[in-house]
DOFILUM-164570 format. One record per residue (C-alpha): residue number from 1; residue in three letters; x, z, y. Coordinates in Angstrom, 1 decimal, padded with zeros to 4 digits. Example, Ala and Ser with C-alpha at 12.3 -4.5 7.8 and 13.67 -1.06 7.14 Angstrom:
# residues 2
     i    aa        x        z        y
     1   Ala    012.3    007.8   -004.5
     2   Ser    013.7    007.1   -001.1
//
This chain:
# residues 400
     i    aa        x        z        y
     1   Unk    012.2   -000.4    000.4
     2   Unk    015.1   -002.1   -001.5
     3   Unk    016.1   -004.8   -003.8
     4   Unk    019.0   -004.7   -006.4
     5   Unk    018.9   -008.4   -007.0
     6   Unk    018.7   -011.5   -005.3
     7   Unk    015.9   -012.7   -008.0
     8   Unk    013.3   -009.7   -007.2
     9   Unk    010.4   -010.5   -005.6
    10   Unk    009.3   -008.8   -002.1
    11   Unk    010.0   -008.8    001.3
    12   Unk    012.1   -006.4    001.8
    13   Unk    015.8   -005.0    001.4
    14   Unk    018.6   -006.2   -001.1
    15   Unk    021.2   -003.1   -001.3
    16   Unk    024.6   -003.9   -001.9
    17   Unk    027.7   -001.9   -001.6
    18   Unk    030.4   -002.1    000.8
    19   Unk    033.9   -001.7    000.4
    20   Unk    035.6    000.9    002.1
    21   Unk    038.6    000.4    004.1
    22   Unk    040.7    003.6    004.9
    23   Unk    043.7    002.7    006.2
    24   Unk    044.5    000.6    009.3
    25   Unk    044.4   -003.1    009.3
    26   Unk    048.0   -005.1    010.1
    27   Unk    046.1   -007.0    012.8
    28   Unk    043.2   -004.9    014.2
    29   Unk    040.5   -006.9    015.9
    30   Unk    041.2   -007.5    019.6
    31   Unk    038.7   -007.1    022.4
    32   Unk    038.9   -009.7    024.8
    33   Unk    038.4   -010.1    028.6
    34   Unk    035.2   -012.3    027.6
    35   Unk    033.9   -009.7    024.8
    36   Unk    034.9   -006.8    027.2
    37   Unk    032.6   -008.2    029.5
    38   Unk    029.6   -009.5    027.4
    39   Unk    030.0   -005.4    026.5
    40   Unk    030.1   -004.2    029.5
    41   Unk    027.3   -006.2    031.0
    42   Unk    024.8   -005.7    028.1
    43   Unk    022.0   -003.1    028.2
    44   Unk    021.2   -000.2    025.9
    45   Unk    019.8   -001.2    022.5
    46   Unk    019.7   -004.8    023.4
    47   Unk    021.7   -007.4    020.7
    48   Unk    024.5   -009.4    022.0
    49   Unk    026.8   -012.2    020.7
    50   Unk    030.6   -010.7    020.2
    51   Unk    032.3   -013.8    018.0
    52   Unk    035.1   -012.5    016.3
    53   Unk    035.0   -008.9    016.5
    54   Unk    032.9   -008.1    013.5
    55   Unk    034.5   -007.5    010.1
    56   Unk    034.0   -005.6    007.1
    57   Unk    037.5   -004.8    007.2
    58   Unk    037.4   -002.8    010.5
    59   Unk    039.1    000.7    009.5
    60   Unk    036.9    003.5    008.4
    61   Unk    036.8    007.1    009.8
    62   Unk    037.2    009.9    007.8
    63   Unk    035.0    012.5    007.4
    64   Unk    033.4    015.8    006.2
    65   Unk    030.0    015.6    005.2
    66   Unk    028.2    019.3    005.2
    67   Unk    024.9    019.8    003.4
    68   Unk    022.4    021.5    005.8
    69   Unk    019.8    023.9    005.4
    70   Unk    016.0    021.3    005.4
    71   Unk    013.3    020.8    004.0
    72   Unk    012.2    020.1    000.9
    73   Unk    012.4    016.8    000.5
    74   Unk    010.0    013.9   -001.7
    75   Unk    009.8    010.5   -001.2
    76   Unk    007.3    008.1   -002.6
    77   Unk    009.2    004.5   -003.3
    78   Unk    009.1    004.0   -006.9
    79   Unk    007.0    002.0   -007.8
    80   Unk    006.9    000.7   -004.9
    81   Unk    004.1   -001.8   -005.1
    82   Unk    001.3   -000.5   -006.6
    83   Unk    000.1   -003.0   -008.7
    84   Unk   -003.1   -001.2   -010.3
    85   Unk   -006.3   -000.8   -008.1
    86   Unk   -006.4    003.2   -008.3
    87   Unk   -003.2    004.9   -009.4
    88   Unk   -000.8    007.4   -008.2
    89   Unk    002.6    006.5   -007.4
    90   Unk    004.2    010.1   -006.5
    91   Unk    003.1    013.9   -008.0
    92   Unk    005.2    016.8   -006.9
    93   Unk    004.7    020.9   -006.9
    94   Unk    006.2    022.3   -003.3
    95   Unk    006.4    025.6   -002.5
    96   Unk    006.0    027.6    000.7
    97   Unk    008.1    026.8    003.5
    98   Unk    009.3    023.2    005.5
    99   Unk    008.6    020.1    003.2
   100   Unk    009.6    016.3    004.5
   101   Unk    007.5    013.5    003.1
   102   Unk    008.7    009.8    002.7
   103   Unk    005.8    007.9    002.2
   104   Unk    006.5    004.4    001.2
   105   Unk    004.1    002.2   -000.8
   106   Unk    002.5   -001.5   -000.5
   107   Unk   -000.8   -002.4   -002.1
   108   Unk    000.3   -004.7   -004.8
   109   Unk   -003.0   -005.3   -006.5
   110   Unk   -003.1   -009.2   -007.9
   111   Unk   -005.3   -008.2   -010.9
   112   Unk   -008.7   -009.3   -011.4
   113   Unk   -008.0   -010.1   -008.1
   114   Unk   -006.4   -009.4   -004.4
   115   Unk   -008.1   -006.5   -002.8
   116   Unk   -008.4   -004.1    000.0
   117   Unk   -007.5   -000.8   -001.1
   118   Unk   -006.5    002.5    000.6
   119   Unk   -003.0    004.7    000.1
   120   Unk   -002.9    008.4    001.3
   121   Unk   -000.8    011.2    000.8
   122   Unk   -003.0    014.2   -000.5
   123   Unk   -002.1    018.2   -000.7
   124   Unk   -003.9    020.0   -003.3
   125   Unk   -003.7    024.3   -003.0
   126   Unk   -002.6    025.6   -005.9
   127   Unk   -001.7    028.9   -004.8
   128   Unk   -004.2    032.1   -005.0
   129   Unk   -004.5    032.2   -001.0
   130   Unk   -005.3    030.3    001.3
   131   Unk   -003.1    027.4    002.4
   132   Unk   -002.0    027.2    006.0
   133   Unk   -000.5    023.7    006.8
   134   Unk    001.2    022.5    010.8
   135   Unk    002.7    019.3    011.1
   136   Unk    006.4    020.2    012.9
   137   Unk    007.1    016.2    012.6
   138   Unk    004.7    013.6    012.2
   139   Unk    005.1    009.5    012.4
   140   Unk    002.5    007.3    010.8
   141   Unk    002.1    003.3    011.6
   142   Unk   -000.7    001.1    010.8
   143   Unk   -000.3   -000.7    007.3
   144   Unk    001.1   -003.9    008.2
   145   Unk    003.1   -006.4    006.3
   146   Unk    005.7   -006.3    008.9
   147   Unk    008.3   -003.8    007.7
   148   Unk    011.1   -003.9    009.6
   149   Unk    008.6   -003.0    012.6
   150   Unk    007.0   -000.1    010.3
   151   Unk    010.8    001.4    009.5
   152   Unk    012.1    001.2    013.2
   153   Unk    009.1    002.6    014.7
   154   Unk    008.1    005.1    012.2
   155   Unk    011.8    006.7    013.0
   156   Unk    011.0    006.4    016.9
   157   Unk    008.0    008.2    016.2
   158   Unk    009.4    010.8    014.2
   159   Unk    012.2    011.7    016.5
   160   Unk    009.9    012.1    019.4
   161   Unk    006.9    013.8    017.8
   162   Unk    006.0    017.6    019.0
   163   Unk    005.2    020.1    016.7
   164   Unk    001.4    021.3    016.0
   165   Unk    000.3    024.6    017.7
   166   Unk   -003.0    024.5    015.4
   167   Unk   -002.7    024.6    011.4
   168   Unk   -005.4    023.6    009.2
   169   Unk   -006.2    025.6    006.1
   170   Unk   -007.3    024.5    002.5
   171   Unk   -008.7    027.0    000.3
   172   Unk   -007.1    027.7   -003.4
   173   Unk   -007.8    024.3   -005.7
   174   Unk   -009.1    022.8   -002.9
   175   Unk   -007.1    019.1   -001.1
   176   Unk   -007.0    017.4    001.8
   177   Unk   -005.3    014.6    002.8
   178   Unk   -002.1    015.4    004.7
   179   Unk   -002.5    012.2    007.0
   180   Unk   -006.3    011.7    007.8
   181   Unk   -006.2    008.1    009.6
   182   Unk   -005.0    007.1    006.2
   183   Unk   -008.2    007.9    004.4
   184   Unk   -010.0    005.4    006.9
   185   Unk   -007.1    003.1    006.9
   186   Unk   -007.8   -000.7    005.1
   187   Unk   -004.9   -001.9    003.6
   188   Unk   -004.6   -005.4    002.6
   189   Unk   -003.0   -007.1   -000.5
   190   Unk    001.0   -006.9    000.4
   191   Unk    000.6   -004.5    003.5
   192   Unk    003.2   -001.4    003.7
   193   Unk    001.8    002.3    004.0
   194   Unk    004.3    003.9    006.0
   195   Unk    004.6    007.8    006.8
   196   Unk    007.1    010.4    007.9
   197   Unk    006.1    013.7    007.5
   198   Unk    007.6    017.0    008.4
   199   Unk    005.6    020.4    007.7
   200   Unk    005.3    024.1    007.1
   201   Unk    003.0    025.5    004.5
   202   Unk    002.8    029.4    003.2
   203   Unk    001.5    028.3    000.0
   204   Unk    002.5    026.5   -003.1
   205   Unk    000.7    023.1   -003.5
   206   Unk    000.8    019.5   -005.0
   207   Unk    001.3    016.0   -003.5
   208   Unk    000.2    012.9   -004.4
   209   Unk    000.1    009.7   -003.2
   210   Unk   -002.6    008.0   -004.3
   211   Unk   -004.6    004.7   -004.2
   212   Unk   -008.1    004.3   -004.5
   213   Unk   -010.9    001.8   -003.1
   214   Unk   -011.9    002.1    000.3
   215   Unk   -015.6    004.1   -000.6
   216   Unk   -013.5    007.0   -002.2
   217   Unk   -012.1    009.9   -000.8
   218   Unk   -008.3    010.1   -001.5
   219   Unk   -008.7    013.4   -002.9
   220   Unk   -011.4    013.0   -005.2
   221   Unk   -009.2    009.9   -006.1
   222   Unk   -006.3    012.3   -006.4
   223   Unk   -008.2    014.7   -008.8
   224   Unk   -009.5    012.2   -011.6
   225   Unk   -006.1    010.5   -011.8
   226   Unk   -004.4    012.1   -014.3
   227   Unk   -001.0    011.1   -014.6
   228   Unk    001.2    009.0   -012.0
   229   Unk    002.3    005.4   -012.6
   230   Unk    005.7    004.8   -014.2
   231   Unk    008.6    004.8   -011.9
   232   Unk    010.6    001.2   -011.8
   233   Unk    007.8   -000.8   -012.6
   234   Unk    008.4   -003.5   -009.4
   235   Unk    011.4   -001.8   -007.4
   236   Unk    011.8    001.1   -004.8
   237   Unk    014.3    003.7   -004.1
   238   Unk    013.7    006.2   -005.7
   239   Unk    010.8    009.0   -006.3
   240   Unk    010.4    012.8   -006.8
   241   Unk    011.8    016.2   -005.2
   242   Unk    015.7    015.6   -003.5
   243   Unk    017.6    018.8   -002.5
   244   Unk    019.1    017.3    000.1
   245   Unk    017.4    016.0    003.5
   246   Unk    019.6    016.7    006.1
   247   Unk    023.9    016.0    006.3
   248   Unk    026.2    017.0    009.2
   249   Unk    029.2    014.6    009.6
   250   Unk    031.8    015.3    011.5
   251   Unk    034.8    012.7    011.5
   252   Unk    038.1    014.9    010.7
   253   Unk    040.5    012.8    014.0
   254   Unk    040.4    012.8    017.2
   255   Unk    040.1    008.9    017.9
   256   Unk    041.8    008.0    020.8
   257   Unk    040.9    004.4    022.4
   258   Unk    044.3    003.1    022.0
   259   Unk    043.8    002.5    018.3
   260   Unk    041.3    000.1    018.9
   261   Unk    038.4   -000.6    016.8
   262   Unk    036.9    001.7    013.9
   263   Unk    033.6    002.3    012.4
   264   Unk    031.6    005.4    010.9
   265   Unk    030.3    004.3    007.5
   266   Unk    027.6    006.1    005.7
   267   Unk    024.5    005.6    003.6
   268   Unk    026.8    003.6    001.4
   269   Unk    026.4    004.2   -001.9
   270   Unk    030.1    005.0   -002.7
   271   Unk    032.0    006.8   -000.6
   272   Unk    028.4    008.5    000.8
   273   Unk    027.1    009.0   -002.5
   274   Unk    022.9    008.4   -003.4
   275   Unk    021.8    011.9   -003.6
   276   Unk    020.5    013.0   -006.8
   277   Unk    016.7    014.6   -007.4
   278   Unk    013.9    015.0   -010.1
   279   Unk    010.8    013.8   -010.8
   280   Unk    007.9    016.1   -011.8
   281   Unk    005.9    014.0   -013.8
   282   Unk    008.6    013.0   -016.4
   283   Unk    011.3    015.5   -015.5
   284   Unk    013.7    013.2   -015.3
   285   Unk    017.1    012.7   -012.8
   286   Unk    016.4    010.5   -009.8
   287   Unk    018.7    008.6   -007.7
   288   Unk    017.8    007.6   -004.0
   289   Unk    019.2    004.7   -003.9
   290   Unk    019.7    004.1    000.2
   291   Unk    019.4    007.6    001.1
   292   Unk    016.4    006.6    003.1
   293   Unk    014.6    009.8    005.4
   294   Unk    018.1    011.3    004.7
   295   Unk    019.2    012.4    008.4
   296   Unk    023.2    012.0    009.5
   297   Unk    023.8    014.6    012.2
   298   Unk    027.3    012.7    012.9
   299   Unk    030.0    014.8    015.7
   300   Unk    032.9    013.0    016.8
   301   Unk    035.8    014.2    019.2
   302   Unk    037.1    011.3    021.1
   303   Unk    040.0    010.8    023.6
   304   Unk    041.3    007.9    026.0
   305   Unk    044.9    007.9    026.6
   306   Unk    044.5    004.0    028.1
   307   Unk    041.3    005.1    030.6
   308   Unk    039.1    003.3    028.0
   309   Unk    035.8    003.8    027.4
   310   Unk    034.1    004.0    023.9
   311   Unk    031.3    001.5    022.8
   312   Unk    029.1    002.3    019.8
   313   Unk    027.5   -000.6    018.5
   314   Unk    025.5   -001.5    014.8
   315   Unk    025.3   -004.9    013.3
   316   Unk    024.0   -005.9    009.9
   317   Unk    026.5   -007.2    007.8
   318   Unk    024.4   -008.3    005.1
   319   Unk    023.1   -011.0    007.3
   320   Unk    024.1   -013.9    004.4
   321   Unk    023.0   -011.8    001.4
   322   Unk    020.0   -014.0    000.4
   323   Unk    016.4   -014.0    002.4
   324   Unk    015.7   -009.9    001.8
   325   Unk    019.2   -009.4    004.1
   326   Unk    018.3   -011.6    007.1
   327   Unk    017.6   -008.8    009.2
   328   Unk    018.1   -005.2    010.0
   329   Unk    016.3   -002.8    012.1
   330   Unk    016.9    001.2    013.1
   331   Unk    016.0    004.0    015.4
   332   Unk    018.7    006.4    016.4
   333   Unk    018.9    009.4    018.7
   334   Unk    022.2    009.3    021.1
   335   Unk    024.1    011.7    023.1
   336   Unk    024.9    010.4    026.9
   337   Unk    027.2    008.0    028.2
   338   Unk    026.4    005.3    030.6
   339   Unk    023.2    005.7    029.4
   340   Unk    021.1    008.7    029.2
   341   Unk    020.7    010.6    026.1
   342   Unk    017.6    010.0    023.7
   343   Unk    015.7    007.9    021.2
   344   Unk    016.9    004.3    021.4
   345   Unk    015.1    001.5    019.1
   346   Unk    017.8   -000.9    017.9
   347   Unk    017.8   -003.5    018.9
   348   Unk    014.6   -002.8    021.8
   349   Unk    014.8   -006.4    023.0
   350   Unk    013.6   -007.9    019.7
   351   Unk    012.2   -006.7    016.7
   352   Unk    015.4   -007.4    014.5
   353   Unk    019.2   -008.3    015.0
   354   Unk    020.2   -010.8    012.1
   355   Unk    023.8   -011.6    011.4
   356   Unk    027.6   -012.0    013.2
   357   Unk    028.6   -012.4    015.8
   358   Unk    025.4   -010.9    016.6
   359   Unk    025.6   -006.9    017.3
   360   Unk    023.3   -003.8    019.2
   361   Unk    024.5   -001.8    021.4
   362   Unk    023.7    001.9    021.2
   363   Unk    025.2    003.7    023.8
   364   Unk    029.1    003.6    026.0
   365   Unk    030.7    006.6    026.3
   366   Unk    032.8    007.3    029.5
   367   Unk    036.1    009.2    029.7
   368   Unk    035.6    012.0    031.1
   369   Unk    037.6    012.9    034.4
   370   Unk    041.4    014.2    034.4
   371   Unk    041.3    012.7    030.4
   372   Unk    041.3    015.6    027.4
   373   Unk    038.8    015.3    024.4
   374   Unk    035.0    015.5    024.3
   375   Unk    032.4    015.5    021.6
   376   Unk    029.9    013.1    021.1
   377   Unk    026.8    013.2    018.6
   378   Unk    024.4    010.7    017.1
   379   Unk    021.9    010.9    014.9
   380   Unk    020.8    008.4    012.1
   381   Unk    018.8    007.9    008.9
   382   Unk    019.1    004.8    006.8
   383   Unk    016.2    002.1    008.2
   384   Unk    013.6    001.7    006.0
   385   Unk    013.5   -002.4    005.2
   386   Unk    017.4   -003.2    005.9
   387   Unk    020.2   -003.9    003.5
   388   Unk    022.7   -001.3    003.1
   389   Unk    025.5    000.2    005.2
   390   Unk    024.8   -000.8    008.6
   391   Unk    027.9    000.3    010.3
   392   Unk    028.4    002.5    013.4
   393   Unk    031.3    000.5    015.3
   394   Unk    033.1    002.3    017.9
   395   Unk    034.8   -000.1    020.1
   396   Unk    037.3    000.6    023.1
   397   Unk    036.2   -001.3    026.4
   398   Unk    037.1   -001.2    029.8
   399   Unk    034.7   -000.6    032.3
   400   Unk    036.7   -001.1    035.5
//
């Protein structure tokens, strides 16, 4: 999901921390009649070319970040590759209630040779009863080696899934495998196994993530693999049970237009610190390093004393950070504006945005009538495949 140096192999994300800027800058960037319109005139979610405007120095929002009541929460990215042709890469206990799965995991096999192999995430009963499981979210792509398509679409999915209205059961000591297309699923040498899993079970169970060849059942996989692979073997960001899977940010101002540009920054590493977890198989602290299947449920008041309205745009400013930073891809859900409400892929015109001056464009908001202060929300999870932060600009256009 990550890299933490230039020199590791893979095809995906290099994190790197950013600087945070809290105060205001001397000279604040300034919109121009020709970035105003390039603004005005581009659609929802589509990039756009604004030379000049995009800094790492743009002034950072304060906030309070509030822990909310979720799910338990496990991810599966460590190690990330899985480099032996049957192992298991994540074992966790979960007990009854909501449970959110990050399933994140590439057939890595090289030795004797390259080979198709399957990876599933399997629930074992190990309650007395038995075990009633309903998917409330559900988003699973094919395995594919593109995965900046795989993280942007598996969060589109997710936020538009419906919940199940039929459970399945499992009997005590009995499994099955949480995601069945994955147990039918061929995945090729290098190709990314990619789920997002949100569910409700009244009994306590066991999940692994296993891989096995493509005659076995996952579970019976599952079952005669004893322990799970070490963690750190190749890269990922992290693996084991987090107690954390949902924030609520709310930015502590009222911005007002007049001050010009600022950005929301989370997901950073520093002042948004990588939540802490454990792993079950060695009992040992976890960081998540990215945050990733963490969701920001992000509130901010805004007013326009200058008729203004409020752009929110993303870029990726990571863009010259070596070949795993090229580009950056993300799903977010936005309140209204000029736009309606809803799920926008970012960017929707192409499958990635790369570098400045290039930026996306998530939603305008519009002043509303006779002036005074609204609220708008937005909310985002760290994209699966993309460096680390990708800023949420906010920047004052005029629409007239």
């Amino acid at each position: 999901m990550l890299k933490t140096s230039i020199s590791t192999t893979g095809k995906k994300a290099l994190l790197l921390s950013c600087a945070l800027v809290t105060g205001y800058l001397a000279h604040a960037q300034q919109v121009t009649a020709a970035l105003n319109n390039v603004i005005k005139n581009t659609p929802q979610g589509h990039t756009m070319q604004v030379p000049g405007l995009l800094s790492e120095q743009i002034p950072a929002l304060p906030y309070q970040k509030i822990v909310l009541p979720g799910p338990q929460f496990l991810i599966s990215d460590d190690p990330e590759y899985i480099r032996v042709p049957e192992g298991v890469a994540l074992r966790e206990p979960v007990q009854p209630g909501s449970v959110r799965l990050y399933l994140y995991n590439v057939n890595g096999v090289q030795e004797p040779e390259k080979m198709d192999r399957k990876i599933a995430a399997v629930i074992k009963n190990t309650g007395s009863q038995p075990m009633h499981i309903r998917m409330l979210k559900y988003s699973s792509q094919k395995p594919t080696t593109n995965y900046f398509f795989a993280g942007k679409q598996g969060l589109a999915d997710f936020f538009q899934s419906q919940p199940e209205t039929v459970a399945r059961e499992v009997k005590p000591g009995a499994s099955i495998c949480l995601d069945p297309k994955q147990d039918k699923a061929v995945v090729k040498y290098d190709e990314l196994v990619h789920g997002f899993y949100e569910f409700v079970i009244d009994q306590p169970g066991e999940i692994s993530i296993v891989q096995t060849d493509l005659k076995t059942p996952a579970t019976v996989a599952a079952a005669r693999v004893k322990n799970a692979l070490a963690t750190k073997q190749y890269a990922g960001a992290g693996r084991g049970t987090y107690g954390i899977s949902n924030y609520r940010i709310i930015v502590k101002d009222t911005l007002d237009t007049k001050n010009g540009l600022t950005q929301v920054l989370v997901a950073d590493g520093e002042k948004d610190p990588w939540v802490i977890g454990k792993e079950a198989t060695t009992g040992e602290l976890k960081s998540l390093d990215g945050n990733y299947g963490i969701f920001y449920n992000i509130e901010l008041s805004w007013k326009s004393t200058d008729g203004k309205a409020l752009a929110l745009m993303t870029w990726n400013p990571r863009g010259d950070n070596g070949q795993w930073c090229g580009g950056m891809a993300n799903t977010m859900v936005v309140s209204g504006g000029k736009f309606k409400e809803g799920v926008i892929q970012l960017p929707s015109n192409q499958l990635v945005t790369t570098k400045a001056p290039e930026a996306i464009l998530i939603q305008v908001f519009t002043p509303p009538a006779g002036g005074g202060v609204q609220k708008v929300h937005f909310t985002y999870s760290p994209p699966g495949a993309s460096c680390l932060p990708t800023p949420l600009v906010l920047v004052p256009v005029d629409l007239k």
